[in-house]
N, C-alpha and C positions, 0 to 999 in steps of 0.2 A: 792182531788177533789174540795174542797171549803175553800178558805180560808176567815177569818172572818176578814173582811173590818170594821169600822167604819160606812161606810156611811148603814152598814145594823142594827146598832143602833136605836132603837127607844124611847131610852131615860126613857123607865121605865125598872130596874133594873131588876126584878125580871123576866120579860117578857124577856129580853136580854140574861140575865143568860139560862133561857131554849133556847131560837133559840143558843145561843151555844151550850149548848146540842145537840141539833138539827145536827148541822153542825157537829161537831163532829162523832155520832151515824152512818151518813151518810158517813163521810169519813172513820169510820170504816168497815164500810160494805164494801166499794170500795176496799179497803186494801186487806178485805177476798175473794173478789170476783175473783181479780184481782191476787191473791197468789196463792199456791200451792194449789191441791183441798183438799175444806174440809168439807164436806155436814154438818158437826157437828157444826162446826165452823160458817159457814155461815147462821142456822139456830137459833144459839145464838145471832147474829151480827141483823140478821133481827127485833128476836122478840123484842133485846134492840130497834130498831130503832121503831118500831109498840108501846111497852110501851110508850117511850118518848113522840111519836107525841101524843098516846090517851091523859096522864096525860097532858100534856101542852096546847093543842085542851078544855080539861075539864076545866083547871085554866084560861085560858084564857077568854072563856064563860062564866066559872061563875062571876067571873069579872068584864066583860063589862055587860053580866044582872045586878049584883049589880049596879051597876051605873049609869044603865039605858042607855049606849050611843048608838047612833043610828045603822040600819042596822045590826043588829045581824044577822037578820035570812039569809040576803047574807052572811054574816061573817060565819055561821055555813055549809051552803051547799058550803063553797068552803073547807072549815075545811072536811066536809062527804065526799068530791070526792077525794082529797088527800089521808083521808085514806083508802077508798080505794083500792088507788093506791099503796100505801106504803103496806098493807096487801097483796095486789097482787104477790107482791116480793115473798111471801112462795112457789105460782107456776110456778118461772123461772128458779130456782137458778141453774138450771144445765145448764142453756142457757147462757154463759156470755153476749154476743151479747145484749140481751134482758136485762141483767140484769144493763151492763151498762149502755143503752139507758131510762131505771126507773131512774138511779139513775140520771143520766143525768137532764130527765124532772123534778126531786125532787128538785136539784141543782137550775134550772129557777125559779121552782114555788116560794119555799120557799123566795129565792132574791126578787121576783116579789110581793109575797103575804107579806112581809116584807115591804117592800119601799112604797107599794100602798094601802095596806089596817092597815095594824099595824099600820104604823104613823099616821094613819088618826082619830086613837083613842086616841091621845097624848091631846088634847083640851080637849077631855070627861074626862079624867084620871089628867088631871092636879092637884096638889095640895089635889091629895088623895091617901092615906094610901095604897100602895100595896104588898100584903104579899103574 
């Protein structure tokens, strides 16, 4: 469903390594959703997807709080509607229709929220230590 391009790099490591995750978690859900039915299955595929975004959503914020870079509190309420939207997924799963069209909008956001808002904290983050 998504493949991990380059240009969705943001050039701090640690941040990169999770939006791979990311993508991943995501194209495993597509995988289950899109397979043979497996309400078990796709309910494991979700919550990996719901963990990852919360832990990465968390490191990310605390993060850019430590560092103080600007615009956090837009950076957190688009981080809140995401998930969401991503938790929303626990009540469609029997709807593929629906389930593709989340995962769909996930696919946009994440590229979008990646490209326009991540990079934009590459200046703040420069030349500091992120773990």
């Amino acid at each position: 469903m998504i493949d991990w391009k380059d240009d969705m790099a943001i050039g701090i490591e640690p941040f990169d390594r999770e939006h791979r995750d990311l993508v991943e978690a995501i194209n495993r859900l597509h995988a289950v959703a899109t397979g043979p039915a497996d309400p078990a299955a796709f309910n494991v595929a979700v919550d990996r997807l719901i963990h990852i975004t919360e832990e990465h959503f968390t490191h990310e914020e605390t993060v850019l709080r430590h560092h103080g870079c600007p615009n956090l509190g837009m950076h957190q309420r688009e981080h809140d509607e995401l998930l969401d939207d991503v938790t929303a997924l626990r009540l469609v799963g029997d709807d593929l229709e629906e389930v593709i069209g989340m995962l769909e909008m996930l696919r946009d956001w994440l590229h979008d929220h990646i490209v326009h808002f991540d990079r934009g904290y590459r200046g703040c983050l420069d030349g500091k230590v992120i773990q």
